[in-house]
C-alpha positions in Angstrom: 18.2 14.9 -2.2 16.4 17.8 -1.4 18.1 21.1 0.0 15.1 21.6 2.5 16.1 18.0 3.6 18.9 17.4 6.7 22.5 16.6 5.7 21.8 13.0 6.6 18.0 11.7 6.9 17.2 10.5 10.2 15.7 6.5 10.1 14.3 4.2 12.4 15.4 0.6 11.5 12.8 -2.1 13.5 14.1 -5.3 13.1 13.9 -8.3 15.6 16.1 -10.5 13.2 20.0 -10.0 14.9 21.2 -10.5 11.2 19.2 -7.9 9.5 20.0 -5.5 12.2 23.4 -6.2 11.6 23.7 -5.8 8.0 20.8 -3.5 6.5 21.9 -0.5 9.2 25.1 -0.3 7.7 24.1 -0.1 4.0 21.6 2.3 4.7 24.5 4.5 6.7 26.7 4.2 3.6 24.3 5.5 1.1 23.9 8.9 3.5 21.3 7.5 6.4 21.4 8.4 10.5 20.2 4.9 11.5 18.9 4.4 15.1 18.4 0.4 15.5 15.3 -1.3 17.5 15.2 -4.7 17.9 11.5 -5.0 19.5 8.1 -2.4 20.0 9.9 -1.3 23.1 12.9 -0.2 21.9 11.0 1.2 19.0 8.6 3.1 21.3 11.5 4.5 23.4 13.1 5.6 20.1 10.3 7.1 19.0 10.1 9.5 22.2 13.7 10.5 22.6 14.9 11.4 19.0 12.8 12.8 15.6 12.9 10.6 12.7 12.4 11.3 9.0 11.8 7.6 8.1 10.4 4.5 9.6 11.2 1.1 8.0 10.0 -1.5 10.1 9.2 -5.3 9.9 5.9 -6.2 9.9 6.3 -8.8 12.6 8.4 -7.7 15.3 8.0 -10.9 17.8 4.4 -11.1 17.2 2.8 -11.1 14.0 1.5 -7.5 12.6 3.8 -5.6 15.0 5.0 -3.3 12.8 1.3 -1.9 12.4 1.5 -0.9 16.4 5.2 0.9 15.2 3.8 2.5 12.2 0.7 3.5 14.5 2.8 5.4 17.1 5.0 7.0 14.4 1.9 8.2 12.5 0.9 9.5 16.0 3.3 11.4 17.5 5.6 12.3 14.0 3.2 12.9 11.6 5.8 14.4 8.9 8.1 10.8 9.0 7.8 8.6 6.0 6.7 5.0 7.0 7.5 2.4 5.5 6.8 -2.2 6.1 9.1 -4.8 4.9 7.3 -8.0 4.6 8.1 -11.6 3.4 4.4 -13.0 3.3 3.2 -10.7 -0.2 1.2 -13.1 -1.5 -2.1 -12.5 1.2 -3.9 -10.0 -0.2 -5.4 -9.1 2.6 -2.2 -8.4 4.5 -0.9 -6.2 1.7 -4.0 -4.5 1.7 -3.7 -3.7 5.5 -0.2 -2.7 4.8 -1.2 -0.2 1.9 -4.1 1.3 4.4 -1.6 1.8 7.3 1.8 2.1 5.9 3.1 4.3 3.2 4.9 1.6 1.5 6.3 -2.0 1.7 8.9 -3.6 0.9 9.3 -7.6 0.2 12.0 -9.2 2.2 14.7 -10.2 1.7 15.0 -6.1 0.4 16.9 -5.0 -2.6 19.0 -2.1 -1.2 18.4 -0.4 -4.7 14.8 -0.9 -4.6 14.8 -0.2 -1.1 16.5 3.2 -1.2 14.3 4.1 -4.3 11.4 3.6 -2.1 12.4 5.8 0.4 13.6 8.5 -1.7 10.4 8.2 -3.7 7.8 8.4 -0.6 10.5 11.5 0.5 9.9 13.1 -2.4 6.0 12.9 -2.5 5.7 12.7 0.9 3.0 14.7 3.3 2.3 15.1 6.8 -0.1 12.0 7.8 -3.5 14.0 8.7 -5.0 12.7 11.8 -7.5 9.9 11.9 -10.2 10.4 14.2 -9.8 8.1 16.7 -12.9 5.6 17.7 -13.3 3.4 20.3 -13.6 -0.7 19.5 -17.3 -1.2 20.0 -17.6 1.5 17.9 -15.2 0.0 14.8 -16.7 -2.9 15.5 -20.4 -1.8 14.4 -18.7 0.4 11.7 -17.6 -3.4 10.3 -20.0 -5.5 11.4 -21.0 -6.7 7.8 -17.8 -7.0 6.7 -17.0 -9.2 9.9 -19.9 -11.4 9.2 -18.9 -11.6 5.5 -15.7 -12.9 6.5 -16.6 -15.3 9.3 -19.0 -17.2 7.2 -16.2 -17.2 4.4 -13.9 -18.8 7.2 -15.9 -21.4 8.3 -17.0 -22.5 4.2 -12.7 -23.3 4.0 -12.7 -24.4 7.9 -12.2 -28.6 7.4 -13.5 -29.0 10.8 -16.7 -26.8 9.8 -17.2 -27.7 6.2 -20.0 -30.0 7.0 -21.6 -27.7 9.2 -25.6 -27.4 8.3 -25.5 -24.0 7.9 -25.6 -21.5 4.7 -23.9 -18.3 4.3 -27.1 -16.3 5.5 -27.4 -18.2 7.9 -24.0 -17.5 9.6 -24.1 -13.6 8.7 -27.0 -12.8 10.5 -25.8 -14.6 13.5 -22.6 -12.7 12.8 -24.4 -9.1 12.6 -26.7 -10.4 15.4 -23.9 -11.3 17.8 -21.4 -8.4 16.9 -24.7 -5.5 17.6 -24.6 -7.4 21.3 -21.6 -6.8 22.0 -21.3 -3.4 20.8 -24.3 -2.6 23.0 -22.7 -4.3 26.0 -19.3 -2.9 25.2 -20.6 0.5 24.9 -22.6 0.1 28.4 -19.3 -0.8 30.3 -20.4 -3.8 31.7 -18.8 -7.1 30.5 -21.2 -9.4 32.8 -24.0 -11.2 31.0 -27.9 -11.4 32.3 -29.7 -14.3 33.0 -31.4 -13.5 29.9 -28.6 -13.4 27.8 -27.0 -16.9 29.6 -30.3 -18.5 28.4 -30.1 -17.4 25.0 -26.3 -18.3 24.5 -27.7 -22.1 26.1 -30.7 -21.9 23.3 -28.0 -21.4 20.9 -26.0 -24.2 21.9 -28.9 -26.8 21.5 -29.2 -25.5 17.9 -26.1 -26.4 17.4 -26.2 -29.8 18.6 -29.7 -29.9 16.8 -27.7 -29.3 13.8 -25.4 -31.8 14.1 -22.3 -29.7 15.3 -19.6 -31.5 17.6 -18.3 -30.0 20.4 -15.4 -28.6 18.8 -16.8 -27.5 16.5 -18.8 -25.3 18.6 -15.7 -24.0 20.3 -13.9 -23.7 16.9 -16.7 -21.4 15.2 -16.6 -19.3 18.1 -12.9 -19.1 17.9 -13.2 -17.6 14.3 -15.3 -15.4 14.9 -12.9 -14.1 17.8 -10.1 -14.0 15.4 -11.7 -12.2 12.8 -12.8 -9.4 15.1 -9.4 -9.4 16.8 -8.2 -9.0 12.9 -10.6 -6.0 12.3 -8.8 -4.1 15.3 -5.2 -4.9 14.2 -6.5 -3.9 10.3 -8.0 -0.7 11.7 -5.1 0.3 14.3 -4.7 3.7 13.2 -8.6 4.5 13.7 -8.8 3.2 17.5 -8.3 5.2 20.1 -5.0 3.3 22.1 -5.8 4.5 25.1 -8.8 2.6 25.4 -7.6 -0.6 23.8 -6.3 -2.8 26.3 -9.7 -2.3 28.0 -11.9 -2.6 25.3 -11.0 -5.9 24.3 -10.4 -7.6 27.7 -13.7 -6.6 28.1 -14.5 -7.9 24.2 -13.1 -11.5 25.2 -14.6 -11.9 28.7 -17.9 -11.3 26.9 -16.9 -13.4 24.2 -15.7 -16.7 26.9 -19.1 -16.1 28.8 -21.4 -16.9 26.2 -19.2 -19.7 25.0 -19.3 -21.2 28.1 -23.2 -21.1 28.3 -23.5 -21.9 24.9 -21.4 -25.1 25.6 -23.5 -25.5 28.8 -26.3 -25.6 26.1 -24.6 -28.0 24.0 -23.8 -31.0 26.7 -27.4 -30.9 28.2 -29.1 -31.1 24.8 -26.4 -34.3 24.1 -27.5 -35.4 27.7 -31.0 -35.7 26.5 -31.0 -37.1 23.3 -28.1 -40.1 25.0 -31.1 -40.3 27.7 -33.8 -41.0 24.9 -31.2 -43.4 22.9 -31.2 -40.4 20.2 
């Protein structure tokens, strides 16, 4: 290693797997490694604020799925020099490795190779420079920043959705009431206020007729709604190094009390307009 290095490279090991923790630490400690252990974000944020770190290796989920993004996010944040690095055991998404590649300087596929996994490290510790700051945004503002790409992706989840798949609906269809929907609630997010008008109730009804026009179930109403949720909420977790954290518990319990709302009205919208056409025998 490097003379400008320390005698023995300081690494955060994030884990929440009781036999990983208990066998990895001690391999990496063998082959010249000052391992601090964290079994959860918590531990790993408490790490993180005591004691400097040259490396972070870190599972990608740590109790909850995509974890590791928050632990590579703080270490990006407050040690900017550290090396950072994922081990996974899903990398066959694409679109998680490409999250991964965006936030994280490297992965790793579980069950690691210690050879492979000490090349990596010594390779991103060799190359390795300071992480430049990413100016921080709020989540309205991501949001409008990927509000096409949302859209793209909502429409693309509800074409390999079985409950959806019969929806009478086409993909232009569903992006414009993607882009349409995702510009409201930047605009609401952005004004502070998470109650909806009158206006805005009556709209959300107007929509849910449509969808009983359409032919739409009343899952299926609920389950459209709920991917369109989940791709936003994915848009955050992909972009966690652009948001500003102070800000993010906020934004999005604003985000979903906006989103329940309008699915409630919309659903309002939905029964009456099945009220009606049971009333006329439709």
């Amino acid at each position: 290693m490097a003379a400008t290095r320390p005698s023995r490279i300081r690494l955060l090991f994030v884990d929440d797997e009781a036999g990983i923790r208990q066998t990895m630490p001690p391999i990496l400690e063998m082959h010249g490694f000052d391992v601090t252990i964290a079994g959860s974000v918590p531990e790993a944020l408490t790490a993180m604020q005591s004691q400097q770190f040259d490396v972070l290796v870190a599972d990608l989920n740590v109790g909850q799925p995509g974890d590791g993004f928050t632990i590579v996010s703080a270490m990006r944040r407050t040690q900017p020099q550290a090396v950072t690095l994922i081990l996974t055991g899903y990398p066959a998404f694409d679109t998680a490795l490409e999250a991964i590649r965006r936030q994280a300087d490297a992965y790793v596929v579980k069950p690691a190779e210690i050879d492979n996994l000490l090349e990596t490290i010594e390779n991103l510790l060799n190359t390795h420079t300071p992480h430049q700051p990413i100016p921080a945004q709020r989540v309205p503002r991501l949001l409008s920043d990927h509000a096409e790409q949302a859209g793209h992706r909502w429409a693309k989840q509800i074409r390999s959705s079985a409950l959806l798949r019969g929806a009478n609906l086409n993909d232009g269809n569903l992006q414009d009431d993607a882009r349409g929907y995702i510009r409201w609630l930047v605009t609401r997010l952005e004004s502070n206020d998470s109650e909806v008008s009158k206006e805005e109730v009556s709209a959300a009804r107007k929509h849910g007729r449509e969808r009983n026009r359409r032919g739409y179930s009343l899952p299926m109403v609920v389950h459209e709604c709920h991917l369109l949720r989940r791709e936003l909420l994915r848009m955050v977790e992909e972009n966690l190094l652009a948001i500003e954290i102070s800000y993010v518990v906020t934004d999005l319990a604003a985000l979903n009390n906006l989103i329940d709302s309008m699915l409630t009205a919309t659903v309002e919208g939905f029964l009456a307009a099945e009220t009606k056409r049971s009333a006329y025998g439709l």
